[in-house]
Structure formats: C-alpha cells, structure tokens
PyMOL CGO cylinders between C-alpha atoms (Angstrom):
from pymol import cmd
from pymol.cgo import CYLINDER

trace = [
    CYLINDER, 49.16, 66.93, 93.93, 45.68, 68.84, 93.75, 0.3, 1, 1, 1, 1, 1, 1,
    CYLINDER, 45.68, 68.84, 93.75, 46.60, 71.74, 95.81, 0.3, 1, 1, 1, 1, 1, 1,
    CYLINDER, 46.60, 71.74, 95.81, 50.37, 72.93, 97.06, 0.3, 1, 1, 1, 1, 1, 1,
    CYLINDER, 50.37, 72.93, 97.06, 50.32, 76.28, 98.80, 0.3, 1, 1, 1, 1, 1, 1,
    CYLINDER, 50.32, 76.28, 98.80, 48.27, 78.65, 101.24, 0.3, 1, 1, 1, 1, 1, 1,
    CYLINDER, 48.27, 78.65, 101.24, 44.97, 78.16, 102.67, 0.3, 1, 1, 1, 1, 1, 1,
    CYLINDER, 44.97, 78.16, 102.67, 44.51, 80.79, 105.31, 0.3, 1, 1, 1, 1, 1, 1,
    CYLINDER, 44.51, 80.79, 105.31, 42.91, 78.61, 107.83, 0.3, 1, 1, 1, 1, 1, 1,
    CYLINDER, 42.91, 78.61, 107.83, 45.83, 75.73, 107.63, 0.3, 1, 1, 1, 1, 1, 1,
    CYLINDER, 45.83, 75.73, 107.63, 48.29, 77.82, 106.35, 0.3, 1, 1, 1, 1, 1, 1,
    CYLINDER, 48.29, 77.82, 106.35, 51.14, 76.28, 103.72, 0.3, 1, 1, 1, 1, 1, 1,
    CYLINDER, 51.14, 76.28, 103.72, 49.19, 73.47, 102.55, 0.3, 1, 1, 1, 1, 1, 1,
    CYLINDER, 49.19, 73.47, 102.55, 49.42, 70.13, 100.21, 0.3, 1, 1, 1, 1, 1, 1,
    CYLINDER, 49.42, 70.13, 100.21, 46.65, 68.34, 99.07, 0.3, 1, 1, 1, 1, 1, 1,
    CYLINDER, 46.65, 68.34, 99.07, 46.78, 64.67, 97.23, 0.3, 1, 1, 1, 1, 1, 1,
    CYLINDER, 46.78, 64.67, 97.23, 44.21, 62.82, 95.54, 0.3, 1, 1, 1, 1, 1, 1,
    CYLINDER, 44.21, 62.82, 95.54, 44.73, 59.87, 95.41, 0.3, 1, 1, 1, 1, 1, 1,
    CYLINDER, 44.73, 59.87, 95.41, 43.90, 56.93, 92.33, 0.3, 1, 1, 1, 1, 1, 1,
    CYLINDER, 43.90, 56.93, 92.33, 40.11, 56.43, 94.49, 0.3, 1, 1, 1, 1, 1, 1,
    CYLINDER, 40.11, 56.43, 94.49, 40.04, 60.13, 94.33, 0.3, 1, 1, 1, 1, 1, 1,
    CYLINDER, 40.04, 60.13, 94.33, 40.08, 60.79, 97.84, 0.3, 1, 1, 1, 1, 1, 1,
    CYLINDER, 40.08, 60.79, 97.84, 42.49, 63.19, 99.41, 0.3, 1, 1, 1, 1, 1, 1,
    CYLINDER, 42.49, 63.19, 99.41, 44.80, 63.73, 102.02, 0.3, 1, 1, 1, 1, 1, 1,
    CYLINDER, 44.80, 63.73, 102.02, 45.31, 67.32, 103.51, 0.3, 1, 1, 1, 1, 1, 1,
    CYLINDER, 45.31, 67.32, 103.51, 49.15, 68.12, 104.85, 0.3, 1, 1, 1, 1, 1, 1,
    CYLINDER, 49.15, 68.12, 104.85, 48.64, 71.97, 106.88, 0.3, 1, 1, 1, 1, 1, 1,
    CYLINDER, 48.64, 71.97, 106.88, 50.76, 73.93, 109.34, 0.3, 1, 1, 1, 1, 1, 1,
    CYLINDER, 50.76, 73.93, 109.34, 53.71, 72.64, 107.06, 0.3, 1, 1, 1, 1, 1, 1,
    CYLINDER, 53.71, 72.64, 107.06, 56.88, 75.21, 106.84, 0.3, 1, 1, 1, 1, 1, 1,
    CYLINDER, 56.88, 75.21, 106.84, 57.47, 74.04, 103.92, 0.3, 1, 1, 1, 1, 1, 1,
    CYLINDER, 57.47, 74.04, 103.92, 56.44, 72.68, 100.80, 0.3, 1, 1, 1, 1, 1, 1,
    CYLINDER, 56.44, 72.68, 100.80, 58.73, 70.88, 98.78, 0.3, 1, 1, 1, 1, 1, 1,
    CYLINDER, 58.73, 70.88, 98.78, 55.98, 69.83, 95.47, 0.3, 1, 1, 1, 1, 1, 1,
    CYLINDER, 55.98, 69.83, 95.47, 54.19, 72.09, 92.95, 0.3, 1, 1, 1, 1, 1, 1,
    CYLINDER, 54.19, 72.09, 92.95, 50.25, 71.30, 92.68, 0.3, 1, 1, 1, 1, 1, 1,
    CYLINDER, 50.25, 71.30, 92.68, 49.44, 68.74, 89.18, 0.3, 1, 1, 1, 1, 1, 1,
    CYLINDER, 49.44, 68.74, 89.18, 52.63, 67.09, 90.44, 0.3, 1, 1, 1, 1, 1, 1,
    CYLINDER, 52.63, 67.09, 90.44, 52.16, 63.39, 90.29, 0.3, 1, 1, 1, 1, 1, 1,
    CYLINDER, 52.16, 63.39, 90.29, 54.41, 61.74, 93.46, 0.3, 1, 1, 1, 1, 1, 1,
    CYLINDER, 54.41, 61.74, 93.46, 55.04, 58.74, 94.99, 0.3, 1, 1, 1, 1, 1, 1,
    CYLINDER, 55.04, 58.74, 94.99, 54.32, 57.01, 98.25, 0.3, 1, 1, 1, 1, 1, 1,
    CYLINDER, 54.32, 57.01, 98.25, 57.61, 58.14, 100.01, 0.3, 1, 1, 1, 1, 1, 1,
    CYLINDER, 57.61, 58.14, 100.01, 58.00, 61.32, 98.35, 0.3, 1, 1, 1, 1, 1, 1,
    CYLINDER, 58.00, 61.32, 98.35, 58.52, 64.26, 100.70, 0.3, 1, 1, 1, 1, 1, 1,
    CYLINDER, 58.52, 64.26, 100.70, 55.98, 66.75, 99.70, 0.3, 1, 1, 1, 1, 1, 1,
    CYLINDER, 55.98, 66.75, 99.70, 57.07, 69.04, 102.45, 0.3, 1, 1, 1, 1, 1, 1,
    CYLINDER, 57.07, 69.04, 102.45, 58.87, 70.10, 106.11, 0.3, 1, 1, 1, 1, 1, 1,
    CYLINDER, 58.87, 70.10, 106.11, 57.03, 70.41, 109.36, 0.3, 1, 1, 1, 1, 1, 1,
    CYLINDER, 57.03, 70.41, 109.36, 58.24, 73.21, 111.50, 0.3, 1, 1, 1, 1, 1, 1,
    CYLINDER, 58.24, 73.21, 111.50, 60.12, 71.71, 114.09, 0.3, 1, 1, 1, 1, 1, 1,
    CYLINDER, 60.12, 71.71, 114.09, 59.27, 72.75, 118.09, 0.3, 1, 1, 1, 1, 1, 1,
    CYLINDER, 59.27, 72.75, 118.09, 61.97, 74.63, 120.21, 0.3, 1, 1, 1, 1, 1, 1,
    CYLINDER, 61.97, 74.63, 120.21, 63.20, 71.53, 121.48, 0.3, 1, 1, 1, 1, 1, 1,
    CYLINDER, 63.20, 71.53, 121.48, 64.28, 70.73, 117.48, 0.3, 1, 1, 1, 1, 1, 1,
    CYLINDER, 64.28, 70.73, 117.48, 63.12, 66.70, 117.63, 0.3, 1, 1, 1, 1, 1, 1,
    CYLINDER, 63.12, 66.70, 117.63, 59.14, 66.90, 117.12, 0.3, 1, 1, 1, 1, 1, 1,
    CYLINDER, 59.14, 66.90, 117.12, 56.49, 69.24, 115.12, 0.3, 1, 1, 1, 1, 1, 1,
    CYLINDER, 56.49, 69.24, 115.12, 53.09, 69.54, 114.89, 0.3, 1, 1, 1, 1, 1, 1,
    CYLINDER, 53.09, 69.54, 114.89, 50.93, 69.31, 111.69, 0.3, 1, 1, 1, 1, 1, 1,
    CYLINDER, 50.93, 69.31, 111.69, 47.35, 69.51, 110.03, 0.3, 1, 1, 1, 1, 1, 1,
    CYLINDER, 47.35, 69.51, 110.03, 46.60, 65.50, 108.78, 0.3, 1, 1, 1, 1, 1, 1,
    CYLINDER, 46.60, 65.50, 108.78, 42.87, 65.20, 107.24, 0.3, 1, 1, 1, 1, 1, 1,
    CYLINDER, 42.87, 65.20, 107.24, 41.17, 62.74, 105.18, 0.3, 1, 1, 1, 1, 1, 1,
    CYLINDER, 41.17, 62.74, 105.18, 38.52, 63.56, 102.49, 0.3, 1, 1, 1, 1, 1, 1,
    CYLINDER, 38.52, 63.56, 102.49, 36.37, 61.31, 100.83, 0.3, 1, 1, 1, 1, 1, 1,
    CYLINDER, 36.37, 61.31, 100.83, 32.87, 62.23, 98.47, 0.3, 1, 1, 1, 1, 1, 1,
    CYLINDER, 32.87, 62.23, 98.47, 32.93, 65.65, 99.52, 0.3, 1, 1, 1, 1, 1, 1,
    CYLINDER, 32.93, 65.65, 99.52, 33.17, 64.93, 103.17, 0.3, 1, 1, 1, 1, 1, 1,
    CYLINDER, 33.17, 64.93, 103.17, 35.94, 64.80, 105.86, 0.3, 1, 1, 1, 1, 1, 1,
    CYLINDER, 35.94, 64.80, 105.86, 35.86, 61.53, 108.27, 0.3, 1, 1, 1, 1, 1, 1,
    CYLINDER, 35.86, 61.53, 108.27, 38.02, 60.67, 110.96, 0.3, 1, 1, 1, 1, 1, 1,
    CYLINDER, 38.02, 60.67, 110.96, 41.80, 59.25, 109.31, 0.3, 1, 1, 1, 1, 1, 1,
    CYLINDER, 41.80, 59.25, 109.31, 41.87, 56.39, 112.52, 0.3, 1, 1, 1, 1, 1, 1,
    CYLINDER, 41.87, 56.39, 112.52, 38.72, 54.92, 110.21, 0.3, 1, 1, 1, 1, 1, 1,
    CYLINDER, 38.72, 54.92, 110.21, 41.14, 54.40, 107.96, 0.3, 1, 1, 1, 1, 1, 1,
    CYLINDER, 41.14, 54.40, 107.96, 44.65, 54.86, 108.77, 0.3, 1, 1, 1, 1, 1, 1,
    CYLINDER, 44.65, 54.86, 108.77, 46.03, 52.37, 111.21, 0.3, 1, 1, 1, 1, 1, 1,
    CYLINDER, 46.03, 52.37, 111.21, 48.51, 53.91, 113.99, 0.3, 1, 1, 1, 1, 1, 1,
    CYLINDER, 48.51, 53.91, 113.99, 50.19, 52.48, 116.51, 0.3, 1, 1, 1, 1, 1, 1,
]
cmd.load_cgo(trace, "trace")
C-alpha cells in the first residue's frame, strides 16, 4: 500500500503499487480497512464502498497509473 487515507479531490483513498510498479487508485471509499507500507494480497479487502440508499450497490473512484501517467483501466483490465 503506497498511500491509505485522504486526498481531497477523491476523498478516503488507497493506493497500491504493484511488483511492475504501477498503481491502482481506490477513491470515494467509506472506508479504509489497510495502513499505507502495508504489503496485501490479491483478495485482501483494503476498504468499504459506501453503499447507495437502496443498500445493494455503491459507487467508487477505480484508476490505473503507469510511468507517471493515468490510461484508461479497460486497456488493461478485462470486464464483462
């Protein structure tokens, strides 16, 4: 874990960088359930999204990083 706490754009925030050294961003979380120089594991819940008045969905801030620059995660993430 690089980063685990506020950024004031995103709000409570994780970062990971990974063993290629790029990153994943996690924003908008309500929660963060890992400290930052934390190592974790694929799996590992680093935190809680806030869930929507309806209690079965959330929204949250996903981005990828990679040499200093942000690209679009469907290059590559897969989702269905």
């Amino acid at each position: 874990v690089l980063f685990a706490g506020m950024k004031e754009d995103i709000g409570h925030t994780v970062i990971i960088q990974h063993s290629d050294k790029s990153e994943t961003w996690y924003g908008k979380l309500e929660k963060v359930s890992v400290k930052s120089h934390e190592k974790v594991k694929a799996g590992k819940t680093i935190g809680q999204v806030k869930d929507l008045k309806n209690g079965l969905s959330g929204t949250y801030y996903f981005a990828y990083k990679t040499e200093e620059e942000f690209i679009d995660p469907a290059q590559v993430i897969h989702f269905e």
